[in-house]
N, C-alpha and C positions, 0 to 999 in steps of 0.2 A: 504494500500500500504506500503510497507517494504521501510525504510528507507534506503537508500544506503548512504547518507555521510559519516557514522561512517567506513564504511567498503571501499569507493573512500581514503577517508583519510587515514589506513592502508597502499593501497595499492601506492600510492602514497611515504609514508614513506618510504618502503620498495624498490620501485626502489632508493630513493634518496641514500638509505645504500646503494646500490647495487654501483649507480656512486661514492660514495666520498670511498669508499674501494676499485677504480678504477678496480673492477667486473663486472662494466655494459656493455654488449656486443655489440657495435652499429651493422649495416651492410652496404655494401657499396656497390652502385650498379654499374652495368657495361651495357654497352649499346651496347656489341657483343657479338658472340658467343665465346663459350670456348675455349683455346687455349694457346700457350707459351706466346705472349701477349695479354692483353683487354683493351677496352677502358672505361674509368670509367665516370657516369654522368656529374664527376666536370671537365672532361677534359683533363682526364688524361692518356697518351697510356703508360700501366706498363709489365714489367713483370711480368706473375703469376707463382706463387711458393708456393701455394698453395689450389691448386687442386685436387680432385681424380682423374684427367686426365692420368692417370700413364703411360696409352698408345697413348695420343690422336687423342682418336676416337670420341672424343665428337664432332667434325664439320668434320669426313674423310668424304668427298665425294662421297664415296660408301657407308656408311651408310643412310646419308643423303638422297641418290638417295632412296634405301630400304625402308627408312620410308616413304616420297613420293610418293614409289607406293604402299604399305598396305596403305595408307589413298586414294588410289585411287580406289582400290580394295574391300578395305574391312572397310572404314569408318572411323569416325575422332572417335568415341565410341560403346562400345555395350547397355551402356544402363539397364544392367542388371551384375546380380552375373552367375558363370558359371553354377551352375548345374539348371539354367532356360534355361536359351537362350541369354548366355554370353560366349558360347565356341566355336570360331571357329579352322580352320582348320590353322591356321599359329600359333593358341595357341598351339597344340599338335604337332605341328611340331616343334616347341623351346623347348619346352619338351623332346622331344625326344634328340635334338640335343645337348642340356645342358646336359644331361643325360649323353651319348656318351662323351662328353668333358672332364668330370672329373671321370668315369667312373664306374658309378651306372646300374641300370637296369632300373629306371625311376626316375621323376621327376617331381613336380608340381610349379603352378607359383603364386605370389604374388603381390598387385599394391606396395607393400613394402617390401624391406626386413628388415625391423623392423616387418612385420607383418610376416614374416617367421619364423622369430628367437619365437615370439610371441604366435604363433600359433602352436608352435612345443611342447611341453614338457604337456601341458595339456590333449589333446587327448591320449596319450603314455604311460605316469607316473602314476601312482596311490597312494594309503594313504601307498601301502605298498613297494614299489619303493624308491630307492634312485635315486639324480642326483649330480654330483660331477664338483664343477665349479671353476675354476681360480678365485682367488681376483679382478684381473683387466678386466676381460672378460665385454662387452659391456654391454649397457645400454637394449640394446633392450633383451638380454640375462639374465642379471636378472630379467626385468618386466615377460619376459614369463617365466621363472620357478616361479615366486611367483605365476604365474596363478594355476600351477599347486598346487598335494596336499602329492607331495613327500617327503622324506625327503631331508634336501638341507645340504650340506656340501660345505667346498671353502678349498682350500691349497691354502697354498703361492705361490705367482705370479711364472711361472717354476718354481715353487721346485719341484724335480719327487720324496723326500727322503718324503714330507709331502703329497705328493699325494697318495703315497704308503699306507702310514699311516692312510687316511683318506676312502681309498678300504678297508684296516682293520677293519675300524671301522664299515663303511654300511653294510659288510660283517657279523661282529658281531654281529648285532643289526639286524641279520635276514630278510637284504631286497631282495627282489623278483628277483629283474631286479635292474642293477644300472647303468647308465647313466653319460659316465665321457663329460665333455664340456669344448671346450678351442674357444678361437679365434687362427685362425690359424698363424694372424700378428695380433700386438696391434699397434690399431690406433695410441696410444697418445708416444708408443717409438719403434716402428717398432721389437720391436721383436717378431723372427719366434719360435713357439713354438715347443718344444720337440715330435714329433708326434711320432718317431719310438721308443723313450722308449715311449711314454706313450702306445704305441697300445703293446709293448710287456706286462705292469704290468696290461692292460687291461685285456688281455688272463690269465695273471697267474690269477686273481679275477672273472674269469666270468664278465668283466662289456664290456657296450656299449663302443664307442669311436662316436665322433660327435665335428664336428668342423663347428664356422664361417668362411668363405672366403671371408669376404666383401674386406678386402686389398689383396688378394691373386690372385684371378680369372683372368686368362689373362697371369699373367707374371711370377709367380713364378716357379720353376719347367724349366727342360730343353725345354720344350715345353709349358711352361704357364699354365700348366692344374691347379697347384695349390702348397699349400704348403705340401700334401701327394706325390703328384709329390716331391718337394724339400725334401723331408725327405724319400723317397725310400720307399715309399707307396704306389703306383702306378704302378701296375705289370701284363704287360702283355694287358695293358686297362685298368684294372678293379682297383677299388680304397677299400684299406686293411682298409680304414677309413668308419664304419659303416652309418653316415649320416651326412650331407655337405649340409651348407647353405650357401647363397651369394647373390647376387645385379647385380641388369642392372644398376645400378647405379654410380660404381666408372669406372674402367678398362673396361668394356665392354659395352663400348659405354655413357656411363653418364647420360643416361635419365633418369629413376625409375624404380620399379617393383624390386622384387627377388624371389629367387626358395630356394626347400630343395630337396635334390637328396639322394635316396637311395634305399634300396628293397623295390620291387614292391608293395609286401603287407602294408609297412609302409607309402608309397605313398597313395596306396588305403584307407586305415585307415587316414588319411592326408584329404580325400577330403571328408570322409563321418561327421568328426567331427574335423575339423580346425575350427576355430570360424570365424578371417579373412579371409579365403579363400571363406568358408559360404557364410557371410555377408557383402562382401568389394568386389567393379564392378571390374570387369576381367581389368587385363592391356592392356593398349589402345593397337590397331592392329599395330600401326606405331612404339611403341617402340617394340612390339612381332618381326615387318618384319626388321627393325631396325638391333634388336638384332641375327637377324639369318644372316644379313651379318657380323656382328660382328667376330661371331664364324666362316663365311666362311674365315676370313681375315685371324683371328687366327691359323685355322687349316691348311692354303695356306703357310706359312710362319712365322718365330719367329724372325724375322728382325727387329719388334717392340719393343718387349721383348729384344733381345739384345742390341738395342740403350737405351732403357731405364736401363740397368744394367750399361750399358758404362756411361752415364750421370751421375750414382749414384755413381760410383767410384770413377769421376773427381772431382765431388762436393765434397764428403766427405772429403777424400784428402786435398782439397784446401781452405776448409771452416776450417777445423784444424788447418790448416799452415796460416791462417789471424788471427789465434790465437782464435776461438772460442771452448768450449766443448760441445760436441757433444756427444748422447749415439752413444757407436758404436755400431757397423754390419753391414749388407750387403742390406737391403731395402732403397729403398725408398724414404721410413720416415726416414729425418731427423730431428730429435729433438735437435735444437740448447738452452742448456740448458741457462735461464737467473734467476732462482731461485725466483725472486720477479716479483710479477705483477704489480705492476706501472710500471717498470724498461723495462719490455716486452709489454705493450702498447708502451710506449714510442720509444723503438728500431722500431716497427711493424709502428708505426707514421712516426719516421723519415727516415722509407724505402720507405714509399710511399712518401714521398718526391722526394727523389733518384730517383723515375721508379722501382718500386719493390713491390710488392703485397705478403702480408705475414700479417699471424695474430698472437696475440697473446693468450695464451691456460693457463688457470689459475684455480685455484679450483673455483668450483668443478669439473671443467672437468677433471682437473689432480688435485695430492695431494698438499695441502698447501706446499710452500718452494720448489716447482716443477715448478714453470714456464716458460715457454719457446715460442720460435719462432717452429713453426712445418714446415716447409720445404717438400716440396712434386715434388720430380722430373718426368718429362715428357719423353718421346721420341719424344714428341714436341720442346723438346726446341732443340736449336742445342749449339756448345760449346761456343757460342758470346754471349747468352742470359748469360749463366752460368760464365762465367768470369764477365759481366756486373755486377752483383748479388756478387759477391765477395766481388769485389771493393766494391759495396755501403755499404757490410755488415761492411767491413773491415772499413772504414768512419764514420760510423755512431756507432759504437762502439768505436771507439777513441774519437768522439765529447761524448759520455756517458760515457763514463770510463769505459766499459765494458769489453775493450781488452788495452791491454800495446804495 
């Protein structure tokens, strides 16, 4: 029998570095459904402001109803992977309708989209392929290109001058097919990536173009379709961005599961050798019918979308003028910058104090000397939640000496 103390004791060691480098991450639970506020075990009714709720739909009531009757209809699981006897008919009807939304020809679906992003680049790329990725683009975006056995190249985070430069070089270096990859918003500072240059020095290179929309899906875009929508990508329906991944998870509707949308044949090719799609059980029936009122909501009206942009404005604005920095732009994500992490525990501490729900984001989730509060507005909240949040940020940075 194999000794485990030497190796409990490691690991032991290693959370202890993790708390006295004030790195260790706790969690903190809530005892309602998701929403402008929650009620947290210890007793406490906060504000959340820290959500992917961007639009919330995580407790709309017409969702809710939705998923309700797909688990009345069509079961609480399937029980299997799709291509046994895991694919029913409200799976290829989200397909379709995802599809439609951002405007591809088809679309397939994932219990993750970690396993979207995952299961995209290995099936596609080969040893003689390039793929061309953003420094900062997701986690789930670089495990799945290491899957593959392409060549992998990164530019500097939006730089389109070294992006260029790096089409020059896969170009050079005589690859096949090259495959440029961005997230289309970065989770950790909301910014919207350059799509409409990049899809032009895509064309001058012959290369793919392929974006995540985990933060995008729902709201971006005059009509939510995405951030190809926001970057005049989206022409006529049809989306000038080659292949679009995303989430039932943050914006449309918050449960789980994700898709990758694109030509049909690259779909097809997707379902015959995706490794997760393969081998990981179809997503449950109640998030699939869930999510198809999601997108009825969405495509009914952008009333959502717009309160959530109004929300974003206010905040920005007003979180500035209580004296905090702030990356700017126009999402979201607000990244309320505190540079050190004890310093952003402690702010995120003493907000939940206040009635404020906020964490704090520290390497390696972001870069050493990056620390921050991440801030994430709703169309849930209305303008009393958001002034509430002000004040306590404004408070609670003068008790820290964070603001003057």
């Amino acid at each position: 029998m194999t000794d485990t103390t030497a190796f409990l004791t490691h690991v032991r060691a290693e959370l202890q570095g993790l708390r006295d480098a004030g790195l260790f991450k706790g969690e903190r639970i809530i005892t309602t459904p998701q929403g402008a506020q929650v009620h947290t075990a210890d007793g406490r009714d906060v504000i959340n402001l820290c959500a992917n709720n961007y639009l919330g739909l995580s407790a709309h009531p017409q969702v809710i109803e939705a998923a309700h009757e797909a688990l009345r209809t069509h079961g609480y699981g399937l029980s299997s992977v799709r291509f046994i006897c895991g694919t029913q008919d409200i799976h290829k009807t989200l397909e379709q309708r995802i599809a439609r939304f951002v405007g591809t020809e088809d679309a397939i679906l994932y219990a993750a989209a970690f396993d979207a992003n995952g299961g995209l680049f290995e099936p596609l790329l080969g040893e003689a392929d390039a793929v061309i990725s953003d420094e900062l683009n997701h986690a789930s975006i670089i495990d799945g290109i290491r899957l593959c056995k392409a060549q992998r190249h990164r530019y500097k985070h939006n730089d389109m001058a070294d992006l260029e430069a790096k089409l020059r070089e896969a170009r050079a270096a005589g690859a096949r097919f090259i495959m440029v990859f961005t997230d289309g918003v970065f989770s950790m500072d909301g910014t919207i990536a350059q799509l409409d240059v990049m899809r032009k020095l895509c064309d001058a290179h012959g290369a793919l173009l392929a974006i995540d929309e985990c933060h995008a899906s729902g709201f971006m875009g005059a009509t939510g379709r995405g951030t190809h929508e926001h970057r005049g990508l989206l022409v006529n329906g049809r989306s000038k961005v080659d292949i679009i991944t995303g989430t039932f998870g943050k914006a449309l509707g918050g449960a789980s599961g994700g898709f990758t949308a694109g030509p049909k044949e690259v779909i097809e090719l997707l379902r015959q050798r995706s490794r997760p799609y393969l081998f990981s059980n179809t997503l449950a029936p109640m998030i699939a019918g869930g999510s198809i009122a999601v997108l009825d909501l969405l495509e009914g009206s952008t009333a959502l979308r717009d309160k959530l942009h109004e929300n974003t404005r206010y905040f920005r604005q007003a979180i500035t003028e209580a004296g905090f920095d702030i990356k700017p732009g126009e999402h979201p994500i607000v990244p309320i910058m505190v540079y050190d992490a004890v310093k952003a525990q402690a702010l995120a501490a003493r907000l939940l104090e206040l009635g404020i729900y906020v964490v704090g984001f520290f390497f390696p989730v972001v870069p050493k000397g990056q620390a921050r509060i991440r801030v994430q507005l709703s169309a849930a909240h209305e303008r009393a939640h958001l002034e509430k949040a002000v004040a306590a940020f404004r408070q609670a940075g003068l008790e820290l000496g964070l603001v003057k």
